[in-house]
C-alpha positions in Angstrom: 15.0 -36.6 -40.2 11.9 -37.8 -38.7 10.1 -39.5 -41.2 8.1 -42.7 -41.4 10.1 -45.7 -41.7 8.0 -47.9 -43.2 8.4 -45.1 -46.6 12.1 -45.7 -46.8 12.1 -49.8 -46.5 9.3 -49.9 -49.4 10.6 -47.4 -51.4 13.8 -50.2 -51.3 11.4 -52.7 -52.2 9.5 -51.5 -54.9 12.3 -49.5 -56.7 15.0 -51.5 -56.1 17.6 -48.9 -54.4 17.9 -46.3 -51.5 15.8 -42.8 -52.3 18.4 -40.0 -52.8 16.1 -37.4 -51.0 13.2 -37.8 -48.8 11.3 -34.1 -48.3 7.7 -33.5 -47.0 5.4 -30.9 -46.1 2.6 -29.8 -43.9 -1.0 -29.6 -44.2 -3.1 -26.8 -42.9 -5.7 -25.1 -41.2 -7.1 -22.1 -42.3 -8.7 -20.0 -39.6 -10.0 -17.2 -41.4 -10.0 -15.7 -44.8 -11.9 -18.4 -47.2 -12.7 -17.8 -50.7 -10.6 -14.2 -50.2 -6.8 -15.5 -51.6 -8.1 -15.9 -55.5 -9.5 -12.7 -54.8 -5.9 -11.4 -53.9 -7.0 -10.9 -50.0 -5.9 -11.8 -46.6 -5.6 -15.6 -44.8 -4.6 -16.5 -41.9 -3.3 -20.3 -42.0 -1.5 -22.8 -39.5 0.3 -25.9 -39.9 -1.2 -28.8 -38.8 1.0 -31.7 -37.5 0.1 -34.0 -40.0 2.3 -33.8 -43.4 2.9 -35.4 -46.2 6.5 -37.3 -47.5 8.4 -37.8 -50.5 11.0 -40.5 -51.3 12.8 -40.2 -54.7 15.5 -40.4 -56.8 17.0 -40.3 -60.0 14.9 -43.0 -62.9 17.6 -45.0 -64.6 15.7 -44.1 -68.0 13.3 -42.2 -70.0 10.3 -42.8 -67.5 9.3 -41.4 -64.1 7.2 -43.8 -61.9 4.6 -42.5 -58.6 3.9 -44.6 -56.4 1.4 -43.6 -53.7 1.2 -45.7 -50.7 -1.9 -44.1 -49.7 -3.6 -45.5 -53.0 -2.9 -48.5 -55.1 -1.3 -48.7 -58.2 1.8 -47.7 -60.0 2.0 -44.4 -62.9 4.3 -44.3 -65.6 5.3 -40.8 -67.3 7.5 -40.2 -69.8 8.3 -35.8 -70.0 5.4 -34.0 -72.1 2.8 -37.3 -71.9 -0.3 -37.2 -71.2 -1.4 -35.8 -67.2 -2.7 -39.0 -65.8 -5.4 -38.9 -63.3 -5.7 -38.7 -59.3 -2.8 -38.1 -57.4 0.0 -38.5 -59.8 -1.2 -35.4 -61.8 -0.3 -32.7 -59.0 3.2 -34.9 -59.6 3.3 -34.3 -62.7 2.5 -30.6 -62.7 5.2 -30.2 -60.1 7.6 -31.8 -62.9 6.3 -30.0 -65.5 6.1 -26.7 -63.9 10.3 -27.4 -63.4 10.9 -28.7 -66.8 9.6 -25.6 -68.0 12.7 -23.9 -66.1 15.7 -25.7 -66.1 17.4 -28.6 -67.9 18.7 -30.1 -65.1 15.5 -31.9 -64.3 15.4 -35.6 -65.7 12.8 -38.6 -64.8 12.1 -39.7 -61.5 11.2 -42.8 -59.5 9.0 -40.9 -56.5 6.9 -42.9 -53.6 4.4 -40.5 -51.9 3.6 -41.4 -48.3 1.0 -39.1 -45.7 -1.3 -38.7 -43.0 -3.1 -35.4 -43.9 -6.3 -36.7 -44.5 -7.9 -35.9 -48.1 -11.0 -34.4 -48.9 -11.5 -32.9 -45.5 -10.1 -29.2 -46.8 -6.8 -29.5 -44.5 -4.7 -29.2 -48.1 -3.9 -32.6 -48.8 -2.9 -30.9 -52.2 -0.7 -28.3 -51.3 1.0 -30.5 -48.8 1.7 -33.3 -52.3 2.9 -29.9 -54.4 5.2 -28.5 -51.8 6.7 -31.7 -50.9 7.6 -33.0 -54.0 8.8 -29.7 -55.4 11.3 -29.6 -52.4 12.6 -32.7 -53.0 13.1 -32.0 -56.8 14.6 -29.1 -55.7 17.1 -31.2 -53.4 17.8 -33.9 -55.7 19.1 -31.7 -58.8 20.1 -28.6 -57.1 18.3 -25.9 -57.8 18.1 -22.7 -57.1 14.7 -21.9 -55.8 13.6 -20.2 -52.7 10.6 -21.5 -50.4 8.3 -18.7 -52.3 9.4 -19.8 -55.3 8.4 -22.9 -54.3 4.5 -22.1 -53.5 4.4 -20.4 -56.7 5.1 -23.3 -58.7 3.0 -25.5 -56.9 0.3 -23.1 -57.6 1.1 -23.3 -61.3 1.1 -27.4 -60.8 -2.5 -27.4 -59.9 -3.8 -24.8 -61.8 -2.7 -26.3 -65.0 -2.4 -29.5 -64.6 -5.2 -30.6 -61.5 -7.6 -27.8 -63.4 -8.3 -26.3 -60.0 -8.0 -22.8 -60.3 -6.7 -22.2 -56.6 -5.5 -19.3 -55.1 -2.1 -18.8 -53.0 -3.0 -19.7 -49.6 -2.7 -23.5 -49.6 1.2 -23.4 -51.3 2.5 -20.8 -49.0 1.0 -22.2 -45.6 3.0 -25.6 -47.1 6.0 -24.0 -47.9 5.9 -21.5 -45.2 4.2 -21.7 -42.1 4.3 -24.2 -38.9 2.4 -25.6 -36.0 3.0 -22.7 -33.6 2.1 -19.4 -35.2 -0.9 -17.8 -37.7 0.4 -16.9 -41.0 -1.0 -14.0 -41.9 -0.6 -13.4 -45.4 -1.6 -10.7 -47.9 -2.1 -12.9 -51.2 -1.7 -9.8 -53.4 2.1 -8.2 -52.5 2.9 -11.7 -50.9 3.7 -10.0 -47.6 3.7 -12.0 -44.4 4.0 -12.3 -41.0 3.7 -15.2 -38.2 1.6 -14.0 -35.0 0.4 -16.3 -31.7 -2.8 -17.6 -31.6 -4.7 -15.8 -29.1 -3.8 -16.1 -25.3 -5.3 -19.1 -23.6 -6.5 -20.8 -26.8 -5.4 -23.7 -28.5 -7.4 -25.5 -32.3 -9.5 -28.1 -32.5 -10.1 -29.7 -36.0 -12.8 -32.1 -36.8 -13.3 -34.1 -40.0 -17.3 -33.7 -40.8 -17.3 -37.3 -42.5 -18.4 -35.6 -45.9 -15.7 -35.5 -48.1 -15.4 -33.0 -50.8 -13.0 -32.6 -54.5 -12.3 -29.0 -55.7 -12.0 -30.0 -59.1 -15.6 -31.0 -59.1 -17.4 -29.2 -56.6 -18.5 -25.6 -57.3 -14.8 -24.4 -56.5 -14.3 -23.1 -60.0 -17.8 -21.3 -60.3 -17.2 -19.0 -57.2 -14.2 -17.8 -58.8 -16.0 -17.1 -61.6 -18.5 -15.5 -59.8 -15.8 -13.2 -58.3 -14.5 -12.6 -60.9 -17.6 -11.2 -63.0 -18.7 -8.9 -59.6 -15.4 -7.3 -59.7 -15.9 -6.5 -63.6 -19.4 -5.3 -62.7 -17.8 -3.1 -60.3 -15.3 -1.9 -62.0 -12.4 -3.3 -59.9 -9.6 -5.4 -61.0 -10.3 -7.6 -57.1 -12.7 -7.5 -54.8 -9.7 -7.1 -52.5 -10.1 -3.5 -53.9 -13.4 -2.9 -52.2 -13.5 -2.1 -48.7 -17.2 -1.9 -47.8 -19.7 -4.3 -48.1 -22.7 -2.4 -48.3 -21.1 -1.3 -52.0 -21.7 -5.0 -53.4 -25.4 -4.4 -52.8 -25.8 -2.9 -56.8 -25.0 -6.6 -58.0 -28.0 -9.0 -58.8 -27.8 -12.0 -57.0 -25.8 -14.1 -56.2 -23.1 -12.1 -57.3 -24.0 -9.7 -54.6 -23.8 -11.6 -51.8 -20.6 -13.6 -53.1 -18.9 -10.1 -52.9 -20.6 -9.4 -49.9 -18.8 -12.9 -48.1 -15.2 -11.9 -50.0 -15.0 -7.7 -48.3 -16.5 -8.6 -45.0 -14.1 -11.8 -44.8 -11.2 -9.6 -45.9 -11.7 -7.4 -42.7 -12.3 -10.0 -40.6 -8.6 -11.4 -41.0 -7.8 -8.0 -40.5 -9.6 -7.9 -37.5 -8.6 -10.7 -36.0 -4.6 -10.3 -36.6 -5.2 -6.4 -34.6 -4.3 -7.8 -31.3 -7.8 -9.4 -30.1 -8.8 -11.6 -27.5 -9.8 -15.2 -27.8 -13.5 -14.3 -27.5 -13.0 -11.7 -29.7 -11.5 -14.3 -32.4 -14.1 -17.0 -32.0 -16.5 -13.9 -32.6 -14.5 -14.0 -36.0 -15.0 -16.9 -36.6 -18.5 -17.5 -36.3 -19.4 -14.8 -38.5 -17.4 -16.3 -41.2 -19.0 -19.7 -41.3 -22.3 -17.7 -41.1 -21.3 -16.0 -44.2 -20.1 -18.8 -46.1 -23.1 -20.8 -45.4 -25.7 -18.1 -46.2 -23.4 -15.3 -48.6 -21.4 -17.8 -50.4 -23.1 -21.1 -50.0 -20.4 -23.0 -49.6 -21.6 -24.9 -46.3 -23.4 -28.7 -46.4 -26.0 -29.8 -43.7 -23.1 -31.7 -42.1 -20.9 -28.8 -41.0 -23.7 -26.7 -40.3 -24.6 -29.4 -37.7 -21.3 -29.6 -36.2 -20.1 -26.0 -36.0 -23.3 -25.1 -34.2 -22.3 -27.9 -32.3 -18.9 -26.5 -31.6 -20.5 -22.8 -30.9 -22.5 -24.0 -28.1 -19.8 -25.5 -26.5 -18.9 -23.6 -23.2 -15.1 -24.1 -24.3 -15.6 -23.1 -27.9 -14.4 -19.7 -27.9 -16.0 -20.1 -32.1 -15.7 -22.1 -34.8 -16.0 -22.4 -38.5 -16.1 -24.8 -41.6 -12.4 -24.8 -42.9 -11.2 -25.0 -46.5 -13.5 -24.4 -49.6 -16.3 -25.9 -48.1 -18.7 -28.2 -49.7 -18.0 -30.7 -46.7 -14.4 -31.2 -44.8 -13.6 -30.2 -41.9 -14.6 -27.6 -39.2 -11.7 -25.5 -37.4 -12.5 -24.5 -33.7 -11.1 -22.1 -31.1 -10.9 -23.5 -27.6 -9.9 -23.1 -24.2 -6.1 -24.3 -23.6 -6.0 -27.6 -22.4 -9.4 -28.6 -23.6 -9.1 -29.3 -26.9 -9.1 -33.3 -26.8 -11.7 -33.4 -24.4 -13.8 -30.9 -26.1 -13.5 -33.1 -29.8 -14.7 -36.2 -27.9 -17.9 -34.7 -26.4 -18.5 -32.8 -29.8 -18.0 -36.3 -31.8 -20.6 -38.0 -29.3 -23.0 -35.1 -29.7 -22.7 -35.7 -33.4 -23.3 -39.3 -33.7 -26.1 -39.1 -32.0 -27.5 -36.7 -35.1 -26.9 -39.4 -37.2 -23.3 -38.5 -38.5 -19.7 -39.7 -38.4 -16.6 -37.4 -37.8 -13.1 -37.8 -36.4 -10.6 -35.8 -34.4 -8.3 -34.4 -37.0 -6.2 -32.1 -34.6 -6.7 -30.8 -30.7 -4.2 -28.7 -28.9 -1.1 -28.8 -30.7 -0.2 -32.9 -31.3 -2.0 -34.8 -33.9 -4.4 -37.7 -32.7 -3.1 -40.8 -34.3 0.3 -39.8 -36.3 3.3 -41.3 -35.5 6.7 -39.9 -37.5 8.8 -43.3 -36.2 6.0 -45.5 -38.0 5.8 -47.9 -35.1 
């Protein structure tokens, strides 16, 4: 298994014995469908390279102990205790969510390692949920399925990281990888892996702003979906199929709906059999109507998605994730994906902000699974 040394030497160190299991998971890219899975629509995901790893094993008493090597620190938990804070409570919901289910599960001493980048809307969350529930999952034997699996995760950060997220995130960890779309209806949980379009490969950039679901206005756009579907009469917005019907709602509620319908047949679009121009088409029109329907967009990504779009190799490109700063997701000609992220980087300095590469063409930019 490839994973970084370094994880299974300090895991020896700090715990005092080999990990019994060592799982991870994926980030992930979404490249269209935002806001639409809470509203039980259609995404269309990809694994990035960069994942996240698990080291555990069995505690040799009543307390479980996360250590994350990406922050400092050490959290105790004993089973039913109070969630702690930061990472260690998407650990705990994973535990929780599993305790709930089966007797088998007892305390844990689990060391978190990872190279998805946080705040930047790639899923650092999702990646942290899937990975530890796989390795739980390993280490007592149980029988769960990789859907199961994204379901649970959903649970573990709904209840216990109070973001009220839809499906997407915990299936693209669980389900997808680095060569195919996931297209994904979030109500019947139907799926399907496609090809990106012909001659195209991604190019991800970090906008420098980082964002947090839990305190952004994540939770209020759900809300907001959820009272213009009352309004409407509809149990989803998923169940309404032209925009021009959200235009009865007093704002914002009717531009909210507006984003969810027209982003819902985008995806659709888009997984029809189009070209790559025809995609990055897509794709512009959905960070248009994030930024101006469901305000989710920050000076920053505006700035380098127009950026992107007036790139002669930029087939189109998009803000990524919930918004509210992150990352941007781009479309690009094959084999121009690392050269493309450079020039855009330069071009954005020079406007007086800082990004980085996250992901061109299909190889992450500074990941190394050997840890040398």
């Amino acid at each position: 298994m490839n994973y970084p040394k370094a994880q299974l030497s300090d895991f020896i160190d700090f715990f005092g014995s080999q990990p019994e299991v060592i799982s991870s998971a994926p980030g992930r890219v979404n490249l269209l469908g935002e806001h639409t899975d809470y509203n039980d629509g259609f995404v269309l995901p990809i694994a990035i390279p960069q994942s996240t790893w698990v080291a555990l094993s069995r505690s040799e008493d009543e307390w479980s102990r996360f250590r994350s090597e990406n922050m400092n620190g050490l959290v105790h938990y004993q089973a039913g205790g109070a969630i702690p804070s930061g990472f260690a409570a998407y650990l705990v919901g994973c535990f929780e969510v599993l305790r709930e289910e089966f007797d088998a599960i007892a305390p844990v001493n689990l060391l978190v390692s990872s190279d998805v980048p946080m705040g930047a809307g790639l899923s650092s969350s999702a990646a942290l949920e899937v990975a530890t529930l796989r390795g739980l999952r390993e280490l007592f034997d149980l029988a769960i399925d990789d859907i199961d699996i994204a379901l649970l995760a959903q649970q573990a950060e709904v209840r216990f990281a109070g973001v009220r997220c839809g499906i997407m995130d915990q299936m693209a960890a669980s389900l997808a990888d680095e060569r195919h779309m996931l297209f994904l209806d979030t109500r019947t949980l139907e799926r399907r892996l496609l090809p990106l379009p012909e001659q195209s490969e991604l190019v991800v950039l970090d906008s420098g702003v980082p964002r947090s679901l839990a305190g952004s206005a994540y939770n209020q756009r759900r809300a907001e979906c959820e009272e213009a579907a009352n309004r409407l009469g509809i149990s989803m917005l998923r169940d309404l199929d032209d925009p021009d019907l959200t235009d009865v709602l007093p704002e914002p509620l009717n531009r909210r709906a507006r984003h969810v319908v027209s982003e819902n047949q985008r995806v659709l679009n888009a997984v029809s059999g189009v070209s790559a121009d025809e995609f990055g088409t897509l794709m512009n029109a959905s960070h248009q109507s994030l930024r101006d329907d469901f305000e989710v967009s920050v000076p920053a990504l505006d700035c380098l998605v127009e950026l992107l779009q007036d790139h002669a190799d930029i087939y189109g490109a998009r803000l990524t994730g919930a918004g509210f700063g992150g990352a941007c997701v781009a479309l690009a000609r094959a084999g121009r994906g690392a050269k493309v992220g450079e020039e855009i980087l330069a071009a954005y300095g020079s406007k007086g902000y800082q990004g980085r590469v996250l992901v061109s063409g299909s190889m992450p930019t500074d990941f190394d699974p050997g840890g040398s």
